[in-house]
C-alpha positions as CSV (number, residue, x, y, z in Angstrom):
1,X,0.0,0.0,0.0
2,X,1.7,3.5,-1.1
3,X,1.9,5.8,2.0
4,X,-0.4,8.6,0.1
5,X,-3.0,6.0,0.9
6,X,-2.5,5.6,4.6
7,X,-4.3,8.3,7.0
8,X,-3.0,8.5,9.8
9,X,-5.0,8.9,12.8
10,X,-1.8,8.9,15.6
11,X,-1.3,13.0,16.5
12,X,0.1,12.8,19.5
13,X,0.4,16.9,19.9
14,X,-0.3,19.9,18.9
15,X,2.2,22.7,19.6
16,X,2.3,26.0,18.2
17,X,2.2,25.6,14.8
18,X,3.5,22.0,14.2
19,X,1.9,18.6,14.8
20,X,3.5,15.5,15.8
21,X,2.3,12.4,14.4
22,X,3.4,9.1,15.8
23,X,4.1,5.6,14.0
24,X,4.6,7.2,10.8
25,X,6.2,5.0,7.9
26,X,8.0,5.8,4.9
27,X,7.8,9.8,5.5
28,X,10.5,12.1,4.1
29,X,11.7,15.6,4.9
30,X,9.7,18.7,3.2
31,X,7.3,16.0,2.1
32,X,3.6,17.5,1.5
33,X,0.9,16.6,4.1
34,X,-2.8,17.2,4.0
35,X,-4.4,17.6,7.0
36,X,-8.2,16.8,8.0
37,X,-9.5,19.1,10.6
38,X,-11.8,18.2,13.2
39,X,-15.1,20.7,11.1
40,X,-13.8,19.1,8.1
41,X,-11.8,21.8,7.1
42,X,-8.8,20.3,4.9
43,X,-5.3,21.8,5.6
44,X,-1.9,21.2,4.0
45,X,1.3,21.1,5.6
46,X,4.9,20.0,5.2
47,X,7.7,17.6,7.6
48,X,10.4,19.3,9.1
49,X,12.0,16.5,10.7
50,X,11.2,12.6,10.4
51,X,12.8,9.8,12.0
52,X,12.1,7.0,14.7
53,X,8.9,6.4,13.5
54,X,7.6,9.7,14.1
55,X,7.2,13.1,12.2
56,X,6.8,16.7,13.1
57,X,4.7,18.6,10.3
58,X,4.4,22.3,10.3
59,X,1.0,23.5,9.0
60,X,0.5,26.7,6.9
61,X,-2.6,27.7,7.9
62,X,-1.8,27.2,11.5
63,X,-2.8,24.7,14.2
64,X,-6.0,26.4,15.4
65,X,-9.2,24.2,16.1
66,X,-7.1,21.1,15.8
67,X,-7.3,18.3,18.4
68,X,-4.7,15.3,18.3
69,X,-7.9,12.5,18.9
70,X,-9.8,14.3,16.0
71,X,-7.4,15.6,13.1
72,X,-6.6,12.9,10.5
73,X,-3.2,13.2,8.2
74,X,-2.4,12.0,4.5
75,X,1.5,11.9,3.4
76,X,1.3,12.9,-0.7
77,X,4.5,11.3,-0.9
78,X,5.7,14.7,-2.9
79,X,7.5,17.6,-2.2
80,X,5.9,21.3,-3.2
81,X,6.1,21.8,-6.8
82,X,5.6,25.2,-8.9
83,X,3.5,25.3,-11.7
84,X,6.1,26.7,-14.1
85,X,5.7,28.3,-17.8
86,X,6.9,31.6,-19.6
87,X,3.1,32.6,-18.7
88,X,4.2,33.3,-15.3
89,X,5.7,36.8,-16.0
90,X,3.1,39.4,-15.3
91,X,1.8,37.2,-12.4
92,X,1.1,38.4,-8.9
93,X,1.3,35.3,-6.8
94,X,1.6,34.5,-3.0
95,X,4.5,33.1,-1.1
96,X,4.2,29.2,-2.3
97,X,2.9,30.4,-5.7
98,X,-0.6,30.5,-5.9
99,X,-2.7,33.5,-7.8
100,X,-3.1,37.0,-6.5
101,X,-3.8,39.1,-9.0
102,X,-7.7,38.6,-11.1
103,X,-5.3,36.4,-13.8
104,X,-6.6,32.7,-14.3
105,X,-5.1,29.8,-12.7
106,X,-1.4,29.3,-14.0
107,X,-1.0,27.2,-17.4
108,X,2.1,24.7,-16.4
109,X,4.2,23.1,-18.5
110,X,5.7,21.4,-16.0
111,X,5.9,21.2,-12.3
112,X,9.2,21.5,-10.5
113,X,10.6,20.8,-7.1
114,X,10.4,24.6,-5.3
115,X,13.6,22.8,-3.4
116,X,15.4,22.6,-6.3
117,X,19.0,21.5,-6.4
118,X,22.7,23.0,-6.0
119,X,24.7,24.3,-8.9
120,X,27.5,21.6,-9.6
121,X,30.6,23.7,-9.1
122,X,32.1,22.2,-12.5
123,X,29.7,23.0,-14.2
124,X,29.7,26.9,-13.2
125,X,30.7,29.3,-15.2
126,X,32.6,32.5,-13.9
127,X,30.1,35.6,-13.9
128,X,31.0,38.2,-17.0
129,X,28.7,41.4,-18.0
130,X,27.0,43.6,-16.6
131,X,23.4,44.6,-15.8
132,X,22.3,48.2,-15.7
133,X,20.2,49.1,-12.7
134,X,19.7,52.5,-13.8
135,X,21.3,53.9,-10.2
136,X,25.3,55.8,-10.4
137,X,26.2,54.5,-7.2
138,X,25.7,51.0,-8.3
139,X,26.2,51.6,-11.7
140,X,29.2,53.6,-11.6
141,X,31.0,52.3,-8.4
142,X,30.0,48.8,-7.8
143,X,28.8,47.0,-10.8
144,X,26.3,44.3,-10.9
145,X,27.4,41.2,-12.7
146,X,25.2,38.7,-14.4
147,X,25.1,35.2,-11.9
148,X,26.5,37.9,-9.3
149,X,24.7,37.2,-5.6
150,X,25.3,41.0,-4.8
151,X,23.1,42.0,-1.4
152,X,22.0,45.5,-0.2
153,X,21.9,45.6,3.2
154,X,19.9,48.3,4.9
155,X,18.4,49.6,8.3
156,X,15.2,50.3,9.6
157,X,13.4,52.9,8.7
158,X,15.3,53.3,5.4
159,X,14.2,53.4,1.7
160,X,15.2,50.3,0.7
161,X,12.0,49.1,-0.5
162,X,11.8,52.3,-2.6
163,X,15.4,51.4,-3.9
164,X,14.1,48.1,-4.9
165,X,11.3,48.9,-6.7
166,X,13.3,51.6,-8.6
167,X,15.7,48.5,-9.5
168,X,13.0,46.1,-11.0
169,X,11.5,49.1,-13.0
170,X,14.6,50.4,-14.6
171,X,16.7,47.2,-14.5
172,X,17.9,45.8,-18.2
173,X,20.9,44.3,-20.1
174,X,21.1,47.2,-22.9
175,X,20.5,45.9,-26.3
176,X,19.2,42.3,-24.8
177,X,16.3,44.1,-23.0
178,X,13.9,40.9,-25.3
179,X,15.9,38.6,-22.9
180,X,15.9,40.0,-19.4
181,X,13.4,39.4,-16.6
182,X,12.8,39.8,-12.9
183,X,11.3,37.7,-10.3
184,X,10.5,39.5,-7.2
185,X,10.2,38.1,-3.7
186,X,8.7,39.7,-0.5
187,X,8.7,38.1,2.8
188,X,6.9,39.6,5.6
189,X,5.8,43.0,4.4
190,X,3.0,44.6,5.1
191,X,-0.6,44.7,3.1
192,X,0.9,48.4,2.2
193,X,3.9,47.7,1.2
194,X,2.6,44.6,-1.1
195,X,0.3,47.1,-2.8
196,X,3.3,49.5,-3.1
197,X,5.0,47.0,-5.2
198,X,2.0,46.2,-7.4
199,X,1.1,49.6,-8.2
200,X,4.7,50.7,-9.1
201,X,5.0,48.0,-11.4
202,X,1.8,47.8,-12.9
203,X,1.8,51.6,-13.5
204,X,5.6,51.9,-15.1
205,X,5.2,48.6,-17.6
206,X,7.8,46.7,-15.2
207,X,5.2,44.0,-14.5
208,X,5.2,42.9,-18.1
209,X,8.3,41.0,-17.4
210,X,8.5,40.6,-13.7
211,X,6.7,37.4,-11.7
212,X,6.0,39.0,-7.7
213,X,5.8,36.6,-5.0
214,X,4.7,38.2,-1.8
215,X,4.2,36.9,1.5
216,X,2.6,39.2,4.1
217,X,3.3,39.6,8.0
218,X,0.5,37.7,8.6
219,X,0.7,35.1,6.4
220,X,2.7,31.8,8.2
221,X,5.8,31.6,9.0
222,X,6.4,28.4,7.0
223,X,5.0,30.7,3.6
224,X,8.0,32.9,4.3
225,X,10.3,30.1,4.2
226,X,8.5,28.8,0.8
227,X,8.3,32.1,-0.7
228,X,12.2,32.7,-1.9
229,X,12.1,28.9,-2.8
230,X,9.6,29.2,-5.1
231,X,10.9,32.4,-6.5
232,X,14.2,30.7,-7.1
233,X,12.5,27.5,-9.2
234,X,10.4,30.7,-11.4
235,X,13.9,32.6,-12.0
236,X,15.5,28.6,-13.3
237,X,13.0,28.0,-15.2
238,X,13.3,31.5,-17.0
239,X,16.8,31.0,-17.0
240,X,17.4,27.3,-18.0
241,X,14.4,26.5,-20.2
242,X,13.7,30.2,-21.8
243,X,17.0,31.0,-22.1
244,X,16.5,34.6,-20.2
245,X,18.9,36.6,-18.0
246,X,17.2,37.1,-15.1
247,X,17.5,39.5,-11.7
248,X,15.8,38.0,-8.5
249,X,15.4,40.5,-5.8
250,X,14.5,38.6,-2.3
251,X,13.0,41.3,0.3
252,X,13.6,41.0,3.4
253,X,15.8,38.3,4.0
254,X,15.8,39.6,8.0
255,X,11.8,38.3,8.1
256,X,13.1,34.6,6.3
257,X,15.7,34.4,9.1
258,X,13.2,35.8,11.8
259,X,10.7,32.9,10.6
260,X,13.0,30.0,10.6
261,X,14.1,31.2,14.4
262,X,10.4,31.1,15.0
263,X,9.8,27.6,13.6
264,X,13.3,26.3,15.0
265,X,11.9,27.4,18.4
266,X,8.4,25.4,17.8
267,X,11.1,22.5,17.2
268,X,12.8,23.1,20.7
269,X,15.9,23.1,18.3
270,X,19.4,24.3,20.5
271,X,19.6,27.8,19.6
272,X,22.9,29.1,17.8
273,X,23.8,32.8,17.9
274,X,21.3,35.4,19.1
275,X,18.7,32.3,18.9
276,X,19.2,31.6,15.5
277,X,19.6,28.0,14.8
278,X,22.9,26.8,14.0
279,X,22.2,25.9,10.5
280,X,21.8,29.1,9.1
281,X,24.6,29.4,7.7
282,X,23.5,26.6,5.2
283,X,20.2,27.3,5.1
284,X,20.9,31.1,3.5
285,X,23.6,29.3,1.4
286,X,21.1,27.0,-0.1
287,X,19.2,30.4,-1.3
288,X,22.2,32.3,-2.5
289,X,24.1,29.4,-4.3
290,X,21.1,29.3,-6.6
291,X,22.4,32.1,-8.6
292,X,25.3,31.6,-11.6
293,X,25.7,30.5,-14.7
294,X,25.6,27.1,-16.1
295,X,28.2,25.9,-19.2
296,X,26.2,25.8,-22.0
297,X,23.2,27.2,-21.1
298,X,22.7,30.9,-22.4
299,X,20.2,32.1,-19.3
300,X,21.6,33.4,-15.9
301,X,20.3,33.9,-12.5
302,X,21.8,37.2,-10.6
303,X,20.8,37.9,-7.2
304,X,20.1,40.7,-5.0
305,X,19.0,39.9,-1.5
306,X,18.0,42.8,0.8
307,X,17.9,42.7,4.6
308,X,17.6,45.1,6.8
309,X,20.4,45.2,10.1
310,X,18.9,44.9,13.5
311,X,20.2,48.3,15.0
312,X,22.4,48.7,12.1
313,X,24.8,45.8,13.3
314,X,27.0,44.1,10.4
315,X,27.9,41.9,12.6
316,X,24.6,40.4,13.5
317,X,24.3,36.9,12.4
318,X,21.9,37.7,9.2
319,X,24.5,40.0,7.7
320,X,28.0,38.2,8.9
321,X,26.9,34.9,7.2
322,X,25.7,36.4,4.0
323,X,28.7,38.5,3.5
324,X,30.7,35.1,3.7
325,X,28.4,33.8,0.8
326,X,27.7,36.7,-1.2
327,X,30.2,38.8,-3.4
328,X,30.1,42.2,-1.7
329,X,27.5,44.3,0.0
330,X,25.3,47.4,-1.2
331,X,25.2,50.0,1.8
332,X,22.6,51.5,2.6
333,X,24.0,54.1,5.0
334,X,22.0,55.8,7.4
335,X,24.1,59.1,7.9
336,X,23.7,59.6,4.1
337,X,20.1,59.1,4.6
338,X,20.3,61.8,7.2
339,X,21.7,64.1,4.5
340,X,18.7,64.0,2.4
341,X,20.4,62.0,-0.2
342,X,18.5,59.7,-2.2
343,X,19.3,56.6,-2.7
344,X,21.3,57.0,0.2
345,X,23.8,54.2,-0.7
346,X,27.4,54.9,1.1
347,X,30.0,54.1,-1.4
348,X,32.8,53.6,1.4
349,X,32.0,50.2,2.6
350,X,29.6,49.2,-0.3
351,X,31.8,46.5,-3.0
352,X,31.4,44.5,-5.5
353,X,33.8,41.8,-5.9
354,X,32.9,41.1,-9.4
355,X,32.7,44.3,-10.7
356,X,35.8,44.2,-13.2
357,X,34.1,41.3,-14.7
358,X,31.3,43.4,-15.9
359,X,33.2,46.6,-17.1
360,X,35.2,47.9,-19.3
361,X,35.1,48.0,-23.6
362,X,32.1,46.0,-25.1
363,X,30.9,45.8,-21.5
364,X,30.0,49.4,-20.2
365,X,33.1,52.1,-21.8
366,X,36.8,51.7,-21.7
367,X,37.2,54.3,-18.8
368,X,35.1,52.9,-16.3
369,X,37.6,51.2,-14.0
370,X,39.7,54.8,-14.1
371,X,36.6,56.8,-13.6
372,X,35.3,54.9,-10.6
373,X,39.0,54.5,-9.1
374,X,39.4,58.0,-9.4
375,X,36.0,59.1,-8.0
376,X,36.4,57.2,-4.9
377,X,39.8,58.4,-4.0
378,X,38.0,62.2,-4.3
379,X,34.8,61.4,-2.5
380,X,37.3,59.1,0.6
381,X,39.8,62.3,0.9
382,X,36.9,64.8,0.7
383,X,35.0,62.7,3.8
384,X,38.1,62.4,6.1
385,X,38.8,66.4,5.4
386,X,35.2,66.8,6.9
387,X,35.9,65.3,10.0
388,X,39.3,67.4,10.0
389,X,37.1,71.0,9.5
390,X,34.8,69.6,12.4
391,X,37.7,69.7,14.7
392,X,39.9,72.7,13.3
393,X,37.8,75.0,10.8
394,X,37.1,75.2,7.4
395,X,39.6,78.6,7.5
396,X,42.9,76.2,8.2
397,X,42.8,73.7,4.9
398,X,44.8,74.3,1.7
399,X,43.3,75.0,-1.5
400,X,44.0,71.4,-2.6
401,X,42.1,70.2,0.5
402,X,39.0,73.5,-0.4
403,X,38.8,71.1,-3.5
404,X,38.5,67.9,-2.1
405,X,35.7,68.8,0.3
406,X,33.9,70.7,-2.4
407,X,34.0,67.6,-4.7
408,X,32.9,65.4,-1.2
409,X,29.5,67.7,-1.6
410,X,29.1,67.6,-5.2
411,X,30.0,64.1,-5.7
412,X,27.3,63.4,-3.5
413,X,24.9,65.9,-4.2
414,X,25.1,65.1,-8.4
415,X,26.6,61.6,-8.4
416,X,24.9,59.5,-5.9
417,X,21.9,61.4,-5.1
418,X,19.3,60.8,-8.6
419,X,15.4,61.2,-8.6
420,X,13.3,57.8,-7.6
421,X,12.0,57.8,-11.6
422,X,15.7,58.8,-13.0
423,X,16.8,56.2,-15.2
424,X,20.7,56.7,-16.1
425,X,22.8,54.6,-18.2
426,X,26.6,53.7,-18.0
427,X,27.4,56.2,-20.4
428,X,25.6,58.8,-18.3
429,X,26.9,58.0,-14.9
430,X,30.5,57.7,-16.3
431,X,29.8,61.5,-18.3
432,X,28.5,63.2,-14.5
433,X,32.0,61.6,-13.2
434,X,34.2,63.3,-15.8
435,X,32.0,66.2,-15.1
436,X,32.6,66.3,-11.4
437,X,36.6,65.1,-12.2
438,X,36.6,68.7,-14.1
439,X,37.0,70.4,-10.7
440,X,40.5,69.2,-10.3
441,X,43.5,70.2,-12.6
442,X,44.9,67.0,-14.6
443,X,47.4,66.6,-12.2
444,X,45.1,65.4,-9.4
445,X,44.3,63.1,-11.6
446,X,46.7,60.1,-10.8
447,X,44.6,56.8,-10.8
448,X,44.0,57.6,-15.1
449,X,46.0,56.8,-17.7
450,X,46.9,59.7,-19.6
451,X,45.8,59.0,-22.9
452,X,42.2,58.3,-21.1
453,X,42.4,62.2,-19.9
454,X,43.4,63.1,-23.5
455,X,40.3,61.3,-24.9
456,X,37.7,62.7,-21.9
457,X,39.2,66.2,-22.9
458,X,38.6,65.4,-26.6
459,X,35.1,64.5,-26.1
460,X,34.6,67.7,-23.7
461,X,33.6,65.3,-20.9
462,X,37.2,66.5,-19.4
463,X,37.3,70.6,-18.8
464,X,40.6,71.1,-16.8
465,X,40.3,72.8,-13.5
């Protein structure tokens, strides 16, 4: 007899949101269950740990109104699947993928496991070009590379939703914009901020080629752990079967983490740091390493997961671990913020390891590496000479040092800070660079090669201090 035959009638708890069943055979881990309530109300679940005969099940729609003598359970024998086809672009769905929007049901072509699997490291290729966000300070500074995992983390209170809904509306791989898509995962926002995301979208075009998953606070925790899963198995389908480049953006990776705590807890799992269990570190890496690109396949999965800092601490567990997995950070700085700069993204400790894969001629321009080298050593001595006039005066710098914290304020003021609907492209962020560059005689110029000054002056992008 297959197991998806066998109901079981052997609860022998009810805690929180899981269930324990007893004298279970034949169960596996993340396995689908369907649950029969007591009012006849039929449930569905999934095992988080099996073994010894018995199985602990967490149920999405919560535990409520169950009791262990009177709640029957079915094992499907089947992991979640997601209905996958190109038909999902321009889809509003849930966390595990179901309809939100007035669409009909979703057409599959085929079902696949939301788990999916790792990327075999042979068969990886090395990320190469770049994708245009439309924003200078990631742009210009720190380039996203396609199969990049590049995060952006942020604090409360700051605009990094706004910042990531600029990015899925402006977002493309010029000349290949046919080929590019986005697949957008929220976990744990509010009913306000879901319909902030739909409306932006809907209203700019951007929905046309983006698939939304959103899970909301008070959806269950277990939805939030689905939801970037199922987003994932969308973006490889685009990717490997429709032969698309493709951007996932996961917000907020803080309310995935918060949620497996929460469930980890339920399990009276030993806590790791600050409660965390002490598999999160592989847990987040089974999410990140789902981005790359595969040898002979022509679609690619970049990342950009966002999560906000509890009290702006890098090295809070969330943070720490995905630095050690991701390829640089996007800042989002909160003394920027305070300066009425928007986006407020601090170049100082942002990076992107991968950046000089994505740059250069045939890539963005042949001055790129030069123009963002040189900008940052400006913007860097202009900052420290701010905290030097805090202490002796604006009245006691050089002229040389007048020029660096005028080009701090500028740099700033023109450079990083763009409107929420300004699209720029490479060629435009490096021309405001040159611009701002102009304030300093050639001289100052040390981290570009001559001949690049020459051809910025021939141009007129260049006009010598």
């Amino acid at each position: 007899m297959s197991n998806d035959s066998i109901v079981y009638r052997s609860v022998s708890d009810v805690s929180g949101p899981l269930l324990i069943v007893d004298n279970t055979h034949n169960v596996s881990y993340n396995e689908v269950v369907k649950v029969r309530a007591p009012n006849g109300e039929l449930l569905t679940g999934t095992v988080l740990e099996t073994g010894r005969g018995r199985a602990i099940i967490q149920v999405f729609e919560g535990t409520s109104g169950l009791d262990a003598d009177l709640t029957a359970v079915r094992f499907t024998g089947e992991t979640m699947h997601l209905p996958v086809s190109t038909e999902i672009l321009g889809r509003v769905l849930d966390g595990a993928g179901n309809p939100l929007d007035k669409g009909p049901p979703l057409t599959a072509e085929d079902h696949w496991d939301i788990y999916g699997s790792p990327i075999n490291p042979y068969a990886r290729q090395y990320p190469r070009q770049p994708i245009q966000t439309g924003l200078s300070s990631i742009d210009g500074l720190n380039t996203l590379v396609r199969g990049q995992k590049l995060p952006i983390f942020s604090g409360s209170g700051l605009p990094h939703n706004r910042i990531a809904a600029q990015i899925v509306r402006q977002a493309k791989i010029p000349g290949e914009e046919g080929d590019f898509a986005i697949v957008f995962g929220a976990m744990g926002i509010t009913a306000t901020e879901a319909q902030y995301f739909m409306d932006s979208f809907e209203e700019t075009g951007a929905l046309e080629h983006t698939t939304l998953f959103l899970n909301l606070a008070n959806d269950p925790a277990i939805e939030r752990i689905i939801t970037p899963r199922a987003a994932l198995t969308a973006a490889e389908y685009l990717a490997y079967e429709s032969d698309l480049h493709v951007l996932v953006i996961l917000t907020d990776m803080t309310n995935y983490a918060e949620a497996l705590r929460e469930i980890s807890a339920a399990r009276s799992e030993i806590p790791g740091r600050r409660g965390y269990p002490g598999y999160l570190y592989t847990d987040l890496s089974l999410i990140y390493e789902r981005a790359g690109r595969i040898k002979g396949r022509k679609g690619t999965i970049t990342q950009m997961p966002i999560l906000s800092m509890p009290q702006d601490d890098m090295t809070h567990p969330i943070p720490d671990l995905t630095g050690y997995i991701t390829e640089g950070q996007i800042i989002v700085g909160r003394s920027v913020h305070r300066r009425g700069i928007y986006p407020p993204i601090d170049p100082g400790p942002s990076l992107s390891r991968l950046m000089k894969e994505g740059i250069g001629e045939g890539m963005t321009r042949f001055d790129h590496k030069e123009v963002q080298a040189q900008l940052y050593y400006g913007y860097s001595e202009g900052r420290d000479l701010r905290d030097l006039v805090a202490v002796v005066g604006a009245e006691a710098l050089t002229e040389r040092d007048q020029k660096y914290l005028k080009f701090a304020d500028r740099f700033e003021a023109e450079f990083i800070n763009q409107g929420e609907f300004e699209d720029r492209s490479f060629e435009q962020t490096l021309d405001i660079g040159w611009d701002l560059l102009s304030d300093f005689p050639e001289r100052e110029l040390k981290r570009c090669d001559p001949e690049t000054i020459a051809w910025a002056k021939s141009q007129k992008l260049y006009k010598s201090a």
